[in-house]
Structure formats: C-alpha cells, structure tokens
C-alpha positions as CSV (number, residue, x, y, z in Angstrom):
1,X,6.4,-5.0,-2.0
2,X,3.5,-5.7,0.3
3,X,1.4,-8.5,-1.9
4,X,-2.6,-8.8,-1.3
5,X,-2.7,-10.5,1.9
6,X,-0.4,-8.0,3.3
7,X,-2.9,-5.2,2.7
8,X,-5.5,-6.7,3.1
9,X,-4.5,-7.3,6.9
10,X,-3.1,-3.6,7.1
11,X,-6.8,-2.7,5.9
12,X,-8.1,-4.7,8.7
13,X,-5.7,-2.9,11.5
14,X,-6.5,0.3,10.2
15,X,-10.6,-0.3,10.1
16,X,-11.3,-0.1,13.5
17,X,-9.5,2.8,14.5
18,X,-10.9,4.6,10.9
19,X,-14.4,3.7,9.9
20,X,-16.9,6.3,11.6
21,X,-13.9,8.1,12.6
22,X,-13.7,12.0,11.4
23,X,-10.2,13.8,10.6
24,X,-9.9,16.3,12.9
25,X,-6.3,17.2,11.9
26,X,-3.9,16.3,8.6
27,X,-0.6,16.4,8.8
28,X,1.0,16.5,4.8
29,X,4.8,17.1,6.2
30,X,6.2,17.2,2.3
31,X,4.9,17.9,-1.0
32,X,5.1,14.4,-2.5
33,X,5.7,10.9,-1.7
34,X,6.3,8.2,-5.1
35,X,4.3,10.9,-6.6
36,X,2.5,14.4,-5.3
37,X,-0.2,14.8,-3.0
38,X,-3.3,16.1,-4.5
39,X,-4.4,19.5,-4.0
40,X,-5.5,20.7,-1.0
41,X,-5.2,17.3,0.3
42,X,-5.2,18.6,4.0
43,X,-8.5,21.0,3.2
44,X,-10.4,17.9,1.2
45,X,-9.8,15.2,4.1
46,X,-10.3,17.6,7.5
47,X,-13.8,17.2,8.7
48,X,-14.7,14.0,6.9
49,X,-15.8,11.0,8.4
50,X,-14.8,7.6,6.9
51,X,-17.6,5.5,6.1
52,X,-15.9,2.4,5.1
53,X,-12.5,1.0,4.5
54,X,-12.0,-1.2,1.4
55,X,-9.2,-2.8,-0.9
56,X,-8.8,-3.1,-4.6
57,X,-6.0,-5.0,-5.2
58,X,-3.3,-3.8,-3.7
59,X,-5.2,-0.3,-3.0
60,X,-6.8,0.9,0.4
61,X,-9.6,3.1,0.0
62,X,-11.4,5.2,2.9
63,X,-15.0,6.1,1.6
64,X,-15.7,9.7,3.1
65,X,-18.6,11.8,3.6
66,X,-17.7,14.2,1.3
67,X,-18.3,12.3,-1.8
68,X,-14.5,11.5,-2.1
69,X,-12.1,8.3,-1.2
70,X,-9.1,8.5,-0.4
71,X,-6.9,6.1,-2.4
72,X,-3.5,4.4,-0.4
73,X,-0.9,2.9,-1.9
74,X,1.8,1.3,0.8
75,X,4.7,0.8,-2.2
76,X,7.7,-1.0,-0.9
77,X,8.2,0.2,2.8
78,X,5.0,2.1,3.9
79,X,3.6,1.5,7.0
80,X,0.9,2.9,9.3
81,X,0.9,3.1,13.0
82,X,-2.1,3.2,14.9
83,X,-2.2,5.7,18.7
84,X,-5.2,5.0,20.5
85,X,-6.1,7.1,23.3
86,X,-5.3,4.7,25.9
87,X,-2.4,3.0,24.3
88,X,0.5,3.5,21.7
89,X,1.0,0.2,19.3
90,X,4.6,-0.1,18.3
91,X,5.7,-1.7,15.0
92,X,7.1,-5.3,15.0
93,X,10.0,-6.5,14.4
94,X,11.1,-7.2,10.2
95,X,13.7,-9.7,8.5
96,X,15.6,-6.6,7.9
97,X,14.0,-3.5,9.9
98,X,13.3,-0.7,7.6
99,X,13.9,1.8,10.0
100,X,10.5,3.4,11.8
101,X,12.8,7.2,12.6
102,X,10.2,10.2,12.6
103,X,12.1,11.7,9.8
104,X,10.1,9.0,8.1
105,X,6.7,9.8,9.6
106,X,5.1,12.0,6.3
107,X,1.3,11.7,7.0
108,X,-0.5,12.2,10.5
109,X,-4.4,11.6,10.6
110,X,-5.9,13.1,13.9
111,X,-9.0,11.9,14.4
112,X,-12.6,13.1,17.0
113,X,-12.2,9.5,18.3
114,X,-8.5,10.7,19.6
115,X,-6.9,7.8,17.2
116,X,-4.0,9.0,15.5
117,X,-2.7,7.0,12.5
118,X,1.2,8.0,11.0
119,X,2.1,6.6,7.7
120,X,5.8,6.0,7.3
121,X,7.7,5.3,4.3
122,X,11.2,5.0,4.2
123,X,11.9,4.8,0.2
124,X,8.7,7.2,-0.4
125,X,7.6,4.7,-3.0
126,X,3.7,4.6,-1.8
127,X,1.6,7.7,-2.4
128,X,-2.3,9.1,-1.3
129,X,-4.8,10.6,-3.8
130,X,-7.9,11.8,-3.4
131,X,-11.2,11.0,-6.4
132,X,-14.5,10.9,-6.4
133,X,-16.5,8.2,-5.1
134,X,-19.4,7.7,-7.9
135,X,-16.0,7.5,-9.9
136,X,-13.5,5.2,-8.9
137,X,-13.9,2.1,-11.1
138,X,-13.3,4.5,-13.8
139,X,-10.1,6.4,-12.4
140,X,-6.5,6.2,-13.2
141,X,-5.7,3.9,-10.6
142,X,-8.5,1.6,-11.5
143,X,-9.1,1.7,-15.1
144,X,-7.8,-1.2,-16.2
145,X,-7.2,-3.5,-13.2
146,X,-8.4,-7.3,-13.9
147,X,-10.7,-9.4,-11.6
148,X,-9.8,-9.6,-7.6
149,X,-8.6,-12.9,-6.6
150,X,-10.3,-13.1,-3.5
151,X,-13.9,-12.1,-5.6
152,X,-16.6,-14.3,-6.5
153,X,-15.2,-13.8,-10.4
154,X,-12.0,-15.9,-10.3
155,X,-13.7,-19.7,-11.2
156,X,-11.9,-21.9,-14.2
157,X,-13.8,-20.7,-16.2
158,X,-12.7,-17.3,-16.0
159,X,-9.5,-18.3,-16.3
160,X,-9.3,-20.5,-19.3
161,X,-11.3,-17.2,-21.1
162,X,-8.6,-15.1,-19.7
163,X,-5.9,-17.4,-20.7
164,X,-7.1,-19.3,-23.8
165,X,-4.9,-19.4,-26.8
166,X,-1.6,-17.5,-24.9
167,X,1.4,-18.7,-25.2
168,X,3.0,-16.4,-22.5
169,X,4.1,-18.3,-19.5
170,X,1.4,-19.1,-16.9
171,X,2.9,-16.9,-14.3
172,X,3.6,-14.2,-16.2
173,X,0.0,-14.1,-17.4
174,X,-1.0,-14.3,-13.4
175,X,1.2,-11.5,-12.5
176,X,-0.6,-9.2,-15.5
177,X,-2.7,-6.7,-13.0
178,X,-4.8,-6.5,-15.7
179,X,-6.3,-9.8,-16.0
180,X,-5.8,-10.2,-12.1
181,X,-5.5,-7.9,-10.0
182,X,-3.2,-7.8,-6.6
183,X,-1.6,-11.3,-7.7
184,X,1.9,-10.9,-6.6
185,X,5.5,-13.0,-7.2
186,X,5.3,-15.2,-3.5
187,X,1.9,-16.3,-3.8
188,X,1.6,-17.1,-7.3
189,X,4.5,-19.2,-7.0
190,X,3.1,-20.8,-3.9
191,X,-0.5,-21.6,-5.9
192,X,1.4,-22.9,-9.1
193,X,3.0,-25.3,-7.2
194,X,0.0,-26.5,-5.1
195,X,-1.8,-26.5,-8.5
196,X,1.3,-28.6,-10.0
197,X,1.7,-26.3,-12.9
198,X,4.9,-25.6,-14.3
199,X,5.2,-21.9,-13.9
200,X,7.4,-21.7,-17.9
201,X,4.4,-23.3,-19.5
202,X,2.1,-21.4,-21.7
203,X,-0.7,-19.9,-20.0
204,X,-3.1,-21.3,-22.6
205,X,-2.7,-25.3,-21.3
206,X,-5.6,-24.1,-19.1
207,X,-8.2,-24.3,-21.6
208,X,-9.1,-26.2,-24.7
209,X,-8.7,-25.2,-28.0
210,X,-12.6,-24.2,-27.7
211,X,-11.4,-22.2,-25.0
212,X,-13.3,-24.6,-22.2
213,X,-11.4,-24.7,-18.6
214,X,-9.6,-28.0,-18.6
215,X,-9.0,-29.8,-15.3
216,X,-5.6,-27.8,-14.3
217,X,-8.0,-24.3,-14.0
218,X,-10.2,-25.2,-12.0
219,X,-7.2,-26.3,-9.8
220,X,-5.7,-23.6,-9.9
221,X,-8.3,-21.2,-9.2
222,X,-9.5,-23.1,-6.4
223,X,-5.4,-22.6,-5.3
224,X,-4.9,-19.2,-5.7
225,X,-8.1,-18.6,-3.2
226,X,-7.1,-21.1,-0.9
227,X,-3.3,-20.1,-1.0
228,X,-4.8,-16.2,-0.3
229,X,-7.2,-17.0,2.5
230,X,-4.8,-18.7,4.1
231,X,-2.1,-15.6,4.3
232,X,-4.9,-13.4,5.2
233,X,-6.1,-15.5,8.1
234,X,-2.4,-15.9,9.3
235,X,-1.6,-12.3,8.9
236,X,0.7,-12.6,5.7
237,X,3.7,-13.4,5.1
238,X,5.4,-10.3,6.9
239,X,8.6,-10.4,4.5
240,X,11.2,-8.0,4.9
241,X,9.7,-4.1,4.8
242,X,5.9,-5.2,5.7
243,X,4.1,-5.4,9.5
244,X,0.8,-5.1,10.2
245,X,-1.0,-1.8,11.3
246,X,-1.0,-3.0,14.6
247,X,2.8,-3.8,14.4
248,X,1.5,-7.6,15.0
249,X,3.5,-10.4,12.6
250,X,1.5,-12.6,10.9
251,X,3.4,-16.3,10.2
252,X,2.4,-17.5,6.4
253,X,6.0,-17.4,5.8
254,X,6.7,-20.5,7.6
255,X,3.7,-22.3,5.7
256,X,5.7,-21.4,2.5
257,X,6.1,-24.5,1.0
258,X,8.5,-23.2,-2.5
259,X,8.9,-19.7,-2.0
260,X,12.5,-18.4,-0.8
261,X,13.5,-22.7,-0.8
262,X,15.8,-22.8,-3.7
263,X,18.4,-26.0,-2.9
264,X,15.5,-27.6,0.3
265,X,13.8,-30.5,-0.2
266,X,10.5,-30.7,-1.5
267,X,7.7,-30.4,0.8
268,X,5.6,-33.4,-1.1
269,X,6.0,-36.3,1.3
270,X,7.4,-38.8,-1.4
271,X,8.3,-36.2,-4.1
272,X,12.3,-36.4,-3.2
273,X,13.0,-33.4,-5.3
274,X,14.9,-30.3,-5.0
275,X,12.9,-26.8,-5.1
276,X,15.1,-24.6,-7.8
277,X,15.0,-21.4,-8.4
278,X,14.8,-19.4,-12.4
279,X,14.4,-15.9,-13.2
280,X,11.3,-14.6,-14.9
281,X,10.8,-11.2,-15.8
282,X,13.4,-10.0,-13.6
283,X,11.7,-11.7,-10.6
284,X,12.6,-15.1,-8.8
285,X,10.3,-18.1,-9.2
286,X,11.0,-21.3,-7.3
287,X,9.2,-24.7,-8.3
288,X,9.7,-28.2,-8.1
289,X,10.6,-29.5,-11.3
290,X,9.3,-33.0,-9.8
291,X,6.0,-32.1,-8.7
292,X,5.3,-29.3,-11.9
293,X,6.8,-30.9,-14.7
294,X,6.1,-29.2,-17.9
C-alpha cells in the first residue's frame, strides 16, 4: 500500500493539473470500487471547481466550490494518470507492473482546462466519497485519525504523552493511525533504526515514569520527520504497485538503509551486523539487532 510519501507526491502530480480546474465531465464506469461511490457522485462533482488539493494521512482531498471535498483513497494499486492538452504522461515502470489495461480505468475527470485525469485500480481496493467541507474533521474517514507526522504536532513531547506507560511494542504503537496518522510499515522501520530503537520494545521506554520525553523521543521524532521529508523530496519509495501521477519514479528505495535487507550488512560504517528480519502483526520488520539493541 502506497505509505505517506507516496501520496503525498501523487497529491503533488495531481495539483497542478486540478486546483482552479472545473469538472466538466465524470466518468463513474461501475457502481463501486473497495466500497460504493456516493450518490450522485457524477451530478455532486460536474461543474465544481477545485479550490485546493490536500492530504490527511494517507487521504487526498480536492476542496470544491460547492461546499463539498472529495475524499481519495489510492488502496493497494490505484493510480491516476494525468492528459494534458498538449501531451499524454504515461505511467512508469513498477518492481512488478500492476497492469495499467483500460479495463482498469474506473474514474475519468474531464476538466475546462482540457486536463483529463483516469484513476486506475487493478484490485479495486481504493475508493472516492464525497462530504461536506465545514465537516470533515468530524467524518468517518477522519474521526479518529491521530496527529500527521509531517505537522507541527509530532515533538517528544507528544510522543512520550502518546506513549507513556504502554507496554505494546514501539512499532506497533507507531503504526496505530490513531495516535499517528499515515505512519506506515517501510518507514517506521527505516526511523526506528536511525533512532536506534528496538522496534519489540515497549513503546513506553520513551517517557519517564512522570510521563516526561526521555532522550530516545525526541530522537525519534526528529527521525520520523527527517526519514519522511526525505521520501517526499525523492519522490518515494515507488515499491511494487505505486508511481507517481506523472508516471515519474521517485528513488528513496535505494536510500533504504533496513527495509527489504534481511541477511545485508549493516549500513553503520563500523556496526558489522546483519539486518534480520521478524514478524510483527502480520507485517515484516527488519532491524539491526547491533545498532537497536533492546
């Protein structure tokens, strides 16, 4: 699944071909997608213009002028392809190509610019819905979603109060959308290893038994933004299903220093240990049991 930095440089492909833009034609070629379209989706996006294009999470949201947003949610394989009037932008290549067939193609936004945009999603695992504006930090998909990563509210301060006295382990307590939102499995196990936290340790380690950030949070936080700003300026990490709007690949995967390494040699000059590889909660993490010892 697409991770933060992944839609947060799909958001940025889309944004200029999008914001000021009005839908001139919808194209809703089946009834659903992971879940189904709202209704009169077509009728509710024709003739709005898109004021801005934001991300919560792992969420893009188009602000129209009708008092709406329309909420995106790319799953595991959905992509958009942007048509300009004076040029067609083809997707990239993938580690393993999900297939880009028109069979695929189940949105098409026409737009008075003469930009067309075609989401594609091969496993149908994304979906579109349509609220109201004034209400979105209060809607389903928003309700109970943590802090953003990349905000001015992750500090280690706010982690040691999110984290103080559990004993759950520290990744598992990063991956929980609702403490933060849009953390996902690559780059949480590329910040606890820059942070040299053992990702099986109990989240609480971060704080004091007052509940005061120790050392290690602030670390960590100052990780996590650093390992995300990083992906998002190289484009992300463009693994397996994902590309870029603009079919562009971004090249944070080869600045992976734990992720997908399990038997390689340690990228800490002097470390001389072995990444390995556990399971936890039915997803891979990969560590170096030199460099984050418990």
């Amino acid at each position: 699944m697409p991770e933060l930095p992944e839609v947060e440089t799909v958001r940025r492909g889309l944004e200029p071909a999008m914001v000021g833009a009005r839908f001139t034609k919808v194209e809703q070629r089946r009834p659903d997608l992971r879940f189904p379209f709202p209704a009169r989706f077509v009728q509710r996006l024709e003739g709005a213009t898109v004021r801005a294009l934001s991300r919560r999470a792992k969420y893009l949201i188009a602000d129209l002028s009708t008092g709406e947003s329309l909420i995106m949610h790319l799953g595991m394989t959905g992509r958009f392809t942007v048509e300009l009037a004076d040029a067609v932008i083809t997707p990239g290549e993938f580690h393993y190509e999900p297939g880009t067939m028109p069979i695929h193609d189940h949105v098409v936004f026409r737009f008075d610019t003469g930009a067309r945009i075609t989401y594609n999603d091969v496993r149908r695992f994304g979906y579109m819905d349509l609220a109201p504006s004034a209400e979105l930090a209060t809607c389903k998909h928003f309700a109970g979603l943590g802090i953003e990563p990349l905000g001015n509210a992750l500090s280690g301060a706010t982690l040691a109060e999110l984290f103080h006295g559990k004993i759950a382990p520290l990744k598992a307590a990063l991956l929980d959308q609702r403490l933060i939102a849009g953390l996902g499995n690559i780059y949480v196990c590329e910040a606890l290893f820059r942070a040299r936290l053992h990702p099986e340790a109990p989240a609480g380690i971060v704080a004091t038994k007052t509940g005061r950030p120790r050392e290690s949070a602030h670390r960590l936080a100052e990780e996590i933004r650093a390992v995300l700003n990083e992906a998002v300026a190289a484009g992300g990490s463009t693994l397996r299903d994902f590309a870029h709007a603009d079919g562009s690949l971004g090249y944070f995967q080869h600045a992976f220093k734990v992720y997908d390494r399990e038997g390689e040699p340690c990228a800490t000059p002097g470390c001389g240990g072995t990444v390995e590889r556990i399971v936890q909660l039915g997803r891979s993490t990969f560590y170096c049991p030199r460099c984050q010892r418990r």
